[in-house]
Jmol script that loads the backbone (N, CA, C; Angstrom):
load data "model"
ATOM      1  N   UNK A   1     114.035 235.345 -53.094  1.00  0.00           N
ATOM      2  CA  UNK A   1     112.940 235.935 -52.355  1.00  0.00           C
ATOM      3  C   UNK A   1     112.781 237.391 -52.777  1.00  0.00           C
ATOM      4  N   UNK A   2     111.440 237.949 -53.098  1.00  0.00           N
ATOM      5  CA  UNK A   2     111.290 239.486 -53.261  1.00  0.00           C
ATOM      6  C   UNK A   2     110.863 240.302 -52.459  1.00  0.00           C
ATOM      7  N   UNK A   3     112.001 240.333 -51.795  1.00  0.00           N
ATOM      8  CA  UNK A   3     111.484 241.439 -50.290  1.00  0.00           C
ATOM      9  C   UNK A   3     112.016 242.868 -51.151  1.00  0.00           C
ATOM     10  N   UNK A   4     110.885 243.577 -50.532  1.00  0.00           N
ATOM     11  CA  UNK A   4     111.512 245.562 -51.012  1.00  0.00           C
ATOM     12  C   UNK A   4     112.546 245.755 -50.404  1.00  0.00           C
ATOM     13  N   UNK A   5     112.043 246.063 -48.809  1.00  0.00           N
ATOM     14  CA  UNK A   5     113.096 246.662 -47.794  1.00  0.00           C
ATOM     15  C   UNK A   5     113.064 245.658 -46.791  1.00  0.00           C
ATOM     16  N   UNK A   6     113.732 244.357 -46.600  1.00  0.00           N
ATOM     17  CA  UNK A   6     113.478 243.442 -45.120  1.00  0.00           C
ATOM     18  C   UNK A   6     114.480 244.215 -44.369  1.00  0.00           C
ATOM     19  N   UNK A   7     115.566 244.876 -44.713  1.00  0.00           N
ATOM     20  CA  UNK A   7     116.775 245.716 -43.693  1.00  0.00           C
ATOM     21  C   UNK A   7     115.521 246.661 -42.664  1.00  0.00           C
ATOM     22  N   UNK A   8     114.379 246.753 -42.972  1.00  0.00           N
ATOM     23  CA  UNK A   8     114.039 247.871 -42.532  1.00  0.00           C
ATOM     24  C   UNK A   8     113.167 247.458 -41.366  1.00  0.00           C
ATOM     25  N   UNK A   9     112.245 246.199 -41.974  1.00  0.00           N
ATOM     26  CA  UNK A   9     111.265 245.523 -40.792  1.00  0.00           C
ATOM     27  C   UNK A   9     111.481 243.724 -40.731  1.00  0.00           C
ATOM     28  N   UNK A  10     112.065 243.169 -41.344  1.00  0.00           N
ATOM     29  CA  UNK A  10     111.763 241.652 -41.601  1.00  0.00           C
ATOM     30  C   UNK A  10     113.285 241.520 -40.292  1.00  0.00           C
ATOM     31  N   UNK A  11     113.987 241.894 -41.418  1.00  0.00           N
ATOM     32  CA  UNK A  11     115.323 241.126 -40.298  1.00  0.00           C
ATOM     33  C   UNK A  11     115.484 241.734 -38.707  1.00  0.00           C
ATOM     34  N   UNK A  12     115.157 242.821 -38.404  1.00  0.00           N
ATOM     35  CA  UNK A  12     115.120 243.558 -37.212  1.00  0.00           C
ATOM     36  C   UNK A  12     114.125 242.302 -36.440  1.00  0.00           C
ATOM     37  N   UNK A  13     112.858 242.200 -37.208  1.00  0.00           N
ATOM     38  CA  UNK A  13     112.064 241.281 -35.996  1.00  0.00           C
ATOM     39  C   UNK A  13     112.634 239.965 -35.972  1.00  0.00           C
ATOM     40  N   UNK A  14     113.067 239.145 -37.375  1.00  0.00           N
ATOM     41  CA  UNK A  14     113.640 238.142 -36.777  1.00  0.00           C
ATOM     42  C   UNK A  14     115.178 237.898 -35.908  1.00  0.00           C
ATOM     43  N   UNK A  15     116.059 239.459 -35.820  1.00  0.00           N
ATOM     44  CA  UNK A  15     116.644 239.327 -34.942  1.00  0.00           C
ATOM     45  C   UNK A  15     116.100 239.421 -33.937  1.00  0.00           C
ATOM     46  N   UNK A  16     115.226 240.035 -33.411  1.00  0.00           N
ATOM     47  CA  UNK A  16     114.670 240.143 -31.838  1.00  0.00           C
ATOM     48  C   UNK A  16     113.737 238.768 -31.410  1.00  0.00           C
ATOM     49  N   UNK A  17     113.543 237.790 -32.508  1.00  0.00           N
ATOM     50  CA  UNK A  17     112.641 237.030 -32.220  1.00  0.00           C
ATOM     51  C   UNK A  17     113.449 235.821 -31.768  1.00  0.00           C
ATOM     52  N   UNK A  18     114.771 235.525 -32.028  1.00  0.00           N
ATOM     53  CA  UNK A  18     116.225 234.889 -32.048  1.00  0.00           C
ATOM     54  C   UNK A  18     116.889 235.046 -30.773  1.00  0.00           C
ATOM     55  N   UNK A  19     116.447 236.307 -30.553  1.00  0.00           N
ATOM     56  CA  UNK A  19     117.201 236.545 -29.329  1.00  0.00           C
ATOM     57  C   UNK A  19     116.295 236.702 -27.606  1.00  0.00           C
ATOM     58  N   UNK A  20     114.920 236.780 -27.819  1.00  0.00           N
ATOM     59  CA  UNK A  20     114.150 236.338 -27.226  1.00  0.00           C
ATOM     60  C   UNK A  20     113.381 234.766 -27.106  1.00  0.00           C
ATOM     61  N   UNK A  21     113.522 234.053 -26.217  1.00  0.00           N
ATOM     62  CA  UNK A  21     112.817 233.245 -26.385  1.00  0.00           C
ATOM     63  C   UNK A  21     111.911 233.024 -26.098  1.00  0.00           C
ATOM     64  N   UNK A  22     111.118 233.652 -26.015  1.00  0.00           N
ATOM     65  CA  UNK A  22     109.483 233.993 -25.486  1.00  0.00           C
ATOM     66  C   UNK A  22     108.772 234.681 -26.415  1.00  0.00           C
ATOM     67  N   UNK A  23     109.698 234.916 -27.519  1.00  0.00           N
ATOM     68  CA  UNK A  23     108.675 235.944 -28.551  1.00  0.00           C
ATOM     69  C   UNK A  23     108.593 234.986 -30.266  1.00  0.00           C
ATOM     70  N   UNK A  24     107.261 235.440 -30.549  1.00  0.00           N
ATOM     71  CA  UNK A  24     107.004 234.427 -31.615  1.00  0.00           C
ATOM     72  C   UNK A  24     106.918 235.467 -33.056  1.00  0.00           C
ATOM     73  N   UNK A  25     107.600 235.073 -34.241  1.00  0.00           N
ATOM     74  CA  UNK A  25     107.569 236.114 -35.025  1.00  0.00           C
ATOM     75  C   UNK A  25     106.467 235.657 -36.045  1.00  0.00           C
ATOM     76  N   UNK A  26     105.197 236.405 -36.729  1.00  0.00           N
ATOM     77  CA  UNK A  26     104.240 236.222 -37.201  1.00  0.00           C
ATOM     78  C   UNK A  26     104.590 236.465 -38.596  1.00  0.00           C
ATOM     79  N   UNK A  27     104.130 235.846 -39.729  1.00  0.00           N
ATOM     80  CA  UNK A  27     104.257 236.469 -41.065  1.00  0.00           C
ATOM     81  C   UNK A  27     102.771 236.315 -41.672  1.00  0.00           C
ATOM     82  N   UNK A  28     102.066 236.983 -42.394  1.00  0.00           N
ATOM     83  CA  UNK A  28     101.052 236.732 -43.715  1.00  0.00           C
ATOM     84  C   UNK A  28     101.821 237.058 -44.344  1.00  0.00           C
ATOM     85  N   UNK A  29     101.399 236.864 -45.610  1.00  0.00           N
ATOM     86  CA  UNK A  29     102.321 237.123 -47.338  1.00  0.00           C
ATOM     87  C   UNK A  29     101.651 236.224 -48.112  1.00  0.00           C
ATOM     88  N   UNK A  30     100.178 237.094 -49.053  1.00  0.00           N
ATOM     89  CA  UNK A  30      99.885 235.783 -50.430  1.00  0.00           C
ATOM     90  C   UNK A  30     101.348 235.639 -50.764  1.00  0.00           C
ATOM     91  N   UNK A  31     101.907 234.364 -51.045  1.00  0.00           N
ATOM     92  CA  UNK A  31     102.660 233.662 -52.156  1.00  0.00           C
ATOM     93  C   UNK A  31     103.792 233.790 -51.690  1.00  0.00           C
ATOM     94  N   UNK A  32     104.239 234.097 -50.405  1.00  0.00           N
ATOM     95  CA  UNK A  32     105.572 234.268 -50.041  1.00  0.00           C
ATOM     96  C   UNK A  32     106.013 234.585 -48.269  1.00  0.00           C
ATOM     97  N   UNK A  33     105.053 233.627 -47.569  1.00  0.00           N
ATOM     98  CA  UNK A  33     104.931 233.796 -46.249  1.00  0.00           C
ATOM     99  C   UNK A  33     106.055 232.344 -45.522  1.00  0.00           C
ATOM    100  N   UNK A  34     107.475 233.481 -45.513  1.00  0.00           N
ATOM    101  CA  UNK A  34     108.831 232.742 -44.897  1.00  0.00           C
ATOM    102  C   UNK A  34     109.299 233.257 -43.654  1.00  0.00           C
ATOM    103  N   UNK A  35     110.095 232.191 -43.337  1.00  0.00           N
ATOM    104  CA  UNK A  35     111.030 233.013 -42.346  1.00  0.00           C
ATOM    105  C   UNK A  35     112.454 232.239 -42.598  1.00  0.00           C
ATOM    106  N   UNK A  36     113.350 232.712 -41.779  1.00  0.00           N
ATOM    107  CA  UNK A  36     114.816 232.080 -41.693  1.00  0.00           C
ATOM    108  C   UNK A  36     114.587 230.883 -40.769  1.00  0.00           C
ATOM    109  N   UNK A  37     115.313 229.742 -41.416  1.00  0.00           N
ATOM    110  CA  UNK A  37     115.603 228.159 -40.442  1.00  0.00           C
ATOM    111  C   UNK A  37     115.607 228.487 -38.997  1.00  0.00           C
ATOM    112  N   UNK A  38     116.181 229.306 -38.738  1.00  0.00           N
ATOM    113  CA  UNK A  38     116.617 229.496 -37.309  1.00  0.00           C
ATOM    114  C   UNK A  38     115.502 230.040 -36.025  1.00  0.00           C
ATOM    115  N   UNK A  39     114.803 230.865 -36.458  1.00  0.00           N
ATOM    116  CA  UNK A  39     113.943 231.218 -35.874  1.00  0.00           C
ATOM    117  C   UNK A  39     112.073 230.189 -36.128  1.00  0.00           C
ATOM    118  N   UNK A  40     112.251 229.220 -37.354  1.00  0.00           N
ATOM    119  CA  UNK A  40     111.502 228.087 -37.587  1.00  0.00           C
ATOM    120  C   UNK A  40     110.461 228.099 -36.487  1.00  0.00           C
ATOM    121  N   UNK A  41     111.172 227.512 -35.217  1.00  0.00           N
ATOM    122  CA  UNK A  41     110.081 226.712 -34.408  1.00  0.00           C
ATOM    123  C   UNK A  41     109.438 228.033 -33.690  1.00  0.00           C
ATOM    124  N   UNK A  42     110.049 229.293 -33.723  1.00  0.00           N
ATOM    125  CA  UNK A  42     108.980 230.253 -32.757  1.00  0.00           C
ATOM    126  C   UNK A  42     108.359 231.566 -33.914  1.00  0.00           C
ATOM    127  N   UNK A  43     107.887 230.683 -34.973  1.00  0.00           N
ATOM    128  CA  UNK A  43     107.311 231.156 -36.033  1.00  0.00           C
ATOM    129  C   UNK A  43     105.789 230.550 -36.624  1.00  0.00           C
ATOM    130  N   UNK A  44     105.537 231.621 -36.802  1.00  0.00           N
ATOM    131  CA  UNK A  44     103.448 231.688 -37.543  1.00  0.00           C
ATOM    132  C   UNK A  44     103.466 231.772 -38.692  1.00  0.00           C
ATOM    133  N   UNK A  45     103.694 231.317 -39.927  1.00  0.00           N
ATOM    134  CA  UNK A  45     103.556 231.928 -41.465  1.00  0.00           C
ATOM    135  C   UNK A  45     102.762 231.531 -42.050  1.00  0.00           C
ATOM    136  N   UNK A  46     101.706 232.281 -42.476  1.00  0.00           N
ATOM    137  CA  UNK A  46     100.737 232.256 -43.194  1.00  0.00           C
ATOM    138  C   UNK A  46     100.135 232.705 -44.717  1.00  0.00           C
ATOM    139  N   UNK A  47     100.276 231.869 -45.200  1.00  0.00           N
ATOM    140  CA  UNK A  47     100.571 232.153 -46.878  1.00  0.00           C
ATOM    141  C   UNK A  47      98.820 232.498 -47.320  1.00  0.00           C
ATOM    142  N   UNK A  48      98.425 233.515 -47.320  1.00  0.00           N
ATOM    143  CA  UNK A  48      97.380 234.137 -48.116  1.00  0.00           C
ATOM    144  C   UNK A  48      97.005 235.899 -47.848  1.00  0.00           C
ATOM    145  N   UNK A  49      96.029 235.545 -48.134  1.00  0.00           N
ATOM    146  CA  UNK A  49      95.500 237.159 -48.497  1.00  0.00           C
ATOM    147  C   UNK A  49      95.171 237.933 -46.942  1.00  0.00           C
ATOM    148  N   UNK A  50      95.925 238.795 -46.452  1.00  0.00           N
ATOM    149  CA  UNK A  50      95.779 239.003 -45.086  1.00  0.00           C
ATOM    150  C   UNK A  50      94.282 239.873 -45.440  1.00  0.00           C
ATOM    151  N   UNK A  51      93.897 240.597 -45.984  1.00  0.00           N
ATOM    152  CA  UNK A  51      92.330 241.008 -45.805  1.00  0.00           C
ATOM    153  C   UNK A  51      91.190 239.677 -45.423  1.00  0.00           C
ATOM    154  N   UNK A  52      91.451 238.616 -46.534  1.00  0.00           N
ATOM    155  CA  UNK A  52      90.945 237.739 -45.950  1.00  0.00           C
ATOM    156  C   UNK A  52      90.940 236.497 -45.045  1.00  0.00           C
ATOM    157  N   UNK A  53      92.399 236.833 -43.843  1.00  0.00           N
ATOM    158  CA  UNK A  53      92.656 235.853 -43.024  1.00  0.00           C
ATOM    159  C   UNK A  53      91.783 237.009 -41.762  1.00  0.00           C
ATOM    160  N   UNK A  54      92.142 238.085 -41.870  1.00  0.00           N
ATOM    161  CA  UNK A  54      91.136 238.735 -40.532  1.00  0.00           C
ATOM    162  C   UNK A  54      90.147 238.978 -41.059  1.00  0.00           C
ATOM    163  N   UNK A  55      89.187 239.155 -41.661  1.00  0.00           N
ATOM    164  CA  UNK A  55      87.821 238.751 -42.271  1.00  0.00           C
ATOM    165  C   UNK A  55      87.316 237.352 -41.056  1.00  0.00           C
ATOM    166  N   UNK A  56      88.275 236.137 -41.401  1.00  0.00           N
ATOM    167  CA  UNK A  56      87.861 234.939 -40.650  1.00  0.00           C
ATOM    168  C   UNK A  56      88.178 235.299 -39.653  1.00  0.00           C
ATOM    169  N   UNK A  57      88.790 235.558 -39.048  1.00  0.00           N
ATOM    170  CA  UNK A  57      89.454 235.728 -37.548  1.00  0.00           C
ATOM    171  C   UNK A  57      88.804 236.487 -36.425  1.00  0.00           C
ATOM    172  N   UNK A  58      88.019 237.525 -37.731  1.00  0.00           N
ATOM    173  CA  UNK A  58      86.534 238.248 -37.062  1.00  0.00           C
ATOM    174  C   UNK A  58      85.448 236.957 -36.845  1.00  0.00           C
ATOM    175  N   UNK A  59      85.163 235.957 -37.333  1.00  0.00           N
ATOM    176  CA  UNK A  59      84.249 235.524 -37.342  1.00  0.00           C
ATOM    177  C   UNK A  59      82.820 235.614 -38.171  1.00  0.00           C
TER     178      UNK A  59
END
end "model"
wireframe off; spacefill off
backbone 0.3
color backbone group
């Protein structure tokens, strides 16, 4: 996987998302929208171009 810095924002949210169970952790990423097994079922990942996923989302 080619994360820059996940120490800095990736793993922090999927620890808090692990340890809450009420909180859902979101990803966009063209070509690389993951998360860890564990946090799976309270996860959103969305593999494309985030300019043009809120473009649609505007309507």
């Amino acid at each position: 996987m080619g994360y820059n810095t996940p120490v800095i924002i990736k793993y922090p949210f999927w620890k808090v998302t692990a340890g809450n169970p009420f909180a859902v952790y979101a990803c966009i990423n063209y070509g690389e929208a993951v998360c860890p097994n564990w946090i799976e079922k309270q996860s959103v990942c969305i593999d494309g171009d985030i300019g043009v996923i809120l473009k649609s989302l505007r309507g």
